[in-house]
C-alpha positions as CSV (number, residue, x, y, z in Angstrom):
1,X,33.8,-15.8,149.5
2,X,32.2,-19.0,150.7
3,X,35.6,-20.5,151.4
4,X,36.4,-17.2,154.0
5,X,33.1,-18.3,155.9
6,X,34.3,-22.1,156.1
7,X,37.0,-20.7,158.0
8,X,35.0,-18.3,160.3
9,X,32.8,-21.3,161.0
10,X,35.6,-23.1,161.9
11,X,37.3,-20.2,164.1
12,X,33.5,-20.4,165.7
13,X,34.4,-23.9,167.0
14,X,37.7,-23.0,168.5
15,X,40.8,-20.3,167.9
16,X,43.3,-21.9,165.5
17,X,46.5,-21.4,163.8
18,X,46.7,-21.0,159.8
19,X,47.7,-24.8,159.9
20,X,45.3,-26.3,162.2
21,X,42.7,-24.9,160.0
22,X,44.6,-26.5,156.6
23,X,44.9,-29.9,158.5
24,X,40.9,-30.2,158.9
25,X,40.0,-28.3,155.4
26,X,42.8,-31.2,153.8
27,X,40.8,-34.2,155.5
28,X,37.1,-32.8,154.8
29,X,35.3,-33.7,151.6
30,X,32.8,-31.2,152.0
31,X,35.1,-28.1,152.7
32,X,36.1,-27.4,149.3
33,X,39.9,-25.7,149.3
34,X,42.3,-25.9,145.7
35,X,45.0,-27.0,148.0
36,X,47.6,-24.3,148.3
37,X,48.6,-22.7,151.6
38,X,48.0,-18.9,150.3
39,X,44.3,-19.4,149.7
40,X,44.1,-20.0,154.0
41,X,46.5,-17.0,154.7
42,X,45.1,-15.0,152.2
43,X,41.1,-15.5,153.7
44,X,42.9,-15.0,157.3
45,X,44.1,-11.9,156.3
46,X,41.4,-10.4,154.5
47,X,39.0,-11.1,157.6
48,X,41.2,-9.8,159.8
49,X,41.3,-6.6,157.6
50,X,37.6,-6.8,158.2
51,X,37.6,-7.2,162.0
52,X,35.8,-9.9,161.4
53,X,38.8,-12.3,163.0
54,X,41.4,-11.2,165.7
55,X,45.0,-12.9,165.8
56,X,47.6,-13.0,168.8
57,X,51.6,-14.5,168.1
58,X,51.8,-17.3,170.8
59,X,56.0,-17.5,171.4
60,X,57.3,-20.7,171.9
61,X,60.6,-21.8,173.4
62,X,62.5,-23.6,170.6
63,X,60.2,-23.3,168.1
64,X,58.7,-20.4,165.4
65,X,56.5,-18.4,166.6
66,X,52.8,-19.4,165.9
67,X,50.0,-17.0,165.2
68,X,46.3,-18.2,166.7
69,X,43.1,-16.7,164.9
70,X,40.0,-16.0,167.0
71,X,36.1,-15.0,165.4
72,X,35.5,-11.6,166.5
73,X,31.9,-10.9,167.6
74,X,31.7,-9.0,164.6
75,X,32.8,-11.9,162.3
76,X,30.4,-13.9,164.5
77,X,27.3,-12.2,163.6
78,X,28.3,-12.3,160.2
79,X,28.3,-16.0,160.1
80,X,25.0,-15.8,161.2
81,X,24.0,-13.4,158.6
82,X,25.5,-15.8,155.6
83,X,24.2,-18.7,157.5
84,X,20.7,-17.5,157.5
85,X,20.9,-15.7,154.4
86,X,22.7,-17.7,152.0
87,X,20.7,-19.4,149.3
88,X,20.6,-23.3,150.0
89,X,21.5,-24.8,146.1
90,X,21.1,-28.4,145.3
91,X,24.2,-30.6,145.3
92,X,26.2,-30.3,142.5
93,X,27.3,-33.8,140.5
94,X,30.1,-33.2,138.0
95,X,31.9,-36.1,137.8
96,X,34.3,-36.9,135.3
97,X,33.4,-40.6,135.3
98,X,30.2,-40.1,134.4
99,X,31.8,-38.4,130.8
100,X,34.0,-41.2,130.8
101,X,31.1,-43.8,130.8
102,X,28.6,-41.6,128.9
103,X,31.4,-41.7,125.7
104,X,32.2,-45.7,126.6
105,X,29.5,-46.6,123.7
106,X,32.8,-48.3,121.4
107,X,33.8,-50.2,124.8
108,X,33.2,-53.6,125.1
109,X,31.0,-55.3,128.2
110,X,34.3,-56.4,129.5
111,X,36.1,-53.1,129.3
112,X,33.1,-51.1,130.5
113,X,33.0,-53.7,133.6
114,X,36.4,-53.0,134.1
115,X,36.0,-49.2,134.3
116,X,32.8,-49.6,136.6
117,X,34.9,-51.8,138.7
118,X,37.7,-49.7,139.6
119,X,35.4,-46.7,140.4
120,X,33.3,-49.0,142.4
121,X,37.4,-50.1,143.7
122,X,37.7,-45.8,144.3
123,X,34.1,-45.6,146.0
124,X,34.4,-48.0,148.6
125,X,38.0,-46.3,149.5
126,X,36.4,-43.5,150.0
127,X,33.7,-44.9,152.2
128,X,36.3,-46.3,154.6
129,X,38.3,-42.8,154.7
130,X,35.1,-41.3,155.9
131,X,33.5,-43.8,158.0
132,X,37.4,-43.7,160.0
133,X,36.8,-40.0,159.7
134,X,33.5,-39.9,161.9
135,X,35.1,-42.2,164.3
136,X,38.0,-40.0,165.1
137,X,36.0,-37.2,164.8
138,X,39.2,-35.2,164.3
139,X,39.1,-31.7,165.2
140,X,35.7,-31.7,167.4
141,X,37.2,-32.5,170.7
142,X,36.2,-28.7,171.8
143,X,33.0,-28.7,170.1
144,X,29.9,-28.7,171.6
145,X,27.4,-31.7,171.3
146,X,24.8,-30.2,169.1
147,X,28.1,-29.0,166.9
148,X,29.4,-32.6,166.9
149,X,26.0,-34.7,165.9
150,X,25.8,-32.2,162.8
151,X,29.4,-32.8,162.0
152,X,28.6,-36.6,162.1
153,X,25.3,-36.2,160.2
154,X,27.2,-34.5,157.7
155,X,29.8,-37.6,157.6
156,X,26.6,-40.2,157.5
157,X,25.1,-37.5,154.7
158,X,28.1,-38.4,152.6
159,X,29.0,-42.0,153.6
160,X,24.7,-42.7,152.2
161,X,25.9,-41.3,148.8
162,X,29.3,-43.0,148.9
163,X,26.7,-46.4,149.2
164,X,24.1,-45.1,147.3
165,X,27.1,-45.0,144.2
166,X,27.8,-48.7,144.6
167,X,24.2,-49.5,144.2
168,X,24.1,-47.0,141.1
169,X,27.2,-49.1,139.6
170,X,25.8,-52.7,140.1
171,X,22.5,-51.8,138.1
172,X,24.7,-50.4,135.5
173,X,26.4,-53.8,135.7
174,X,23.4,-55.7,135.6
175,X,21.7,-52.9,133.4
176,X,24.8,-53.5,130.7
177,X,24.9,-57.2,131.0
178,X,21.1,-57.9,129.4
């Protein structure tokens, strides 16, 4: 259900269409989304069964019609409610690569340096995607200020871990190498 109040907090920012809302769930790291089109149209539907979103078909001259979503005040004050409510559990790290390097024990240094490298290579590619991310700010240009500084904070909030991993994987280097 937490994914159905991503998209009500994003209909809070603005009214969208079903693919304005998959083009800033696909860029964000934080919004978590499997990917597929249905889970989108499938939330917008249920709210809207809820009254908790309205819609209105926008025609257009030479191209499909488009349908924009809108909160409803209703929907509104439930965002509030799971905002307020919700319990606030610590960050989850499941990482694959950490299994990976956790069974490397048979590896040698120069394999195991090889591994740490290219996620260290797959780290700092992530930390320019977001840190170009934040500049464009993508999205926010109808948001309000105090909406746009958390947005960055929450880019800066996961840029610090993106660096904090690289530091992690050069004391396992140095760590490995004694």
């Amino acid at each position: 259900m937490s994914f159905n109040y991503a998209i009500l907090g994003l209909l809070n920012t603005r009214p969208m269409t079903g693919y304005d809302l998959k083009k800033i769930i696909q860029k964000s790291s934080y919004l978590y989304w499997s990917g597929n089109n249905n889970q989108i149209y499938k939330g917008l539907l249920h709210l809207q069964n809820e009254g908790l979103v309205t819609s209105q078909t926008e025609h257009q001259e030479g191209s499909p019609s488009k349908k924009i979503y809108t909160i409803s005040e209703n929907g509104k004050q439930q965002l509030r409610k799971w905002i307020l409510e919700s319990p606030k559990e610590p960050p989850e790290f499941k990482k694959e690569f950490l299994i990976q390097l956790a069974c490397s024990g048979d590896l040698d240094f120069d394999e195991i340096i090889t591994i740490l490298n290219h996620y260290k290579e797959s780290i700092e590619m992530k930390i320019i995607m977001e840190t170009e991310l934040l500049r464009r700010q993508d999205g926010l240009s109808s948001a309000s200020k105090k909406e746009k500084f958390i947005w960055q904070m929450i880019k800066e909030n996961l840029i610090s871990t993106y660096e904090n991993e690289l530091d992690w994987i050069e004391k396992v280097k140095n760590g490995i190498g004694k």
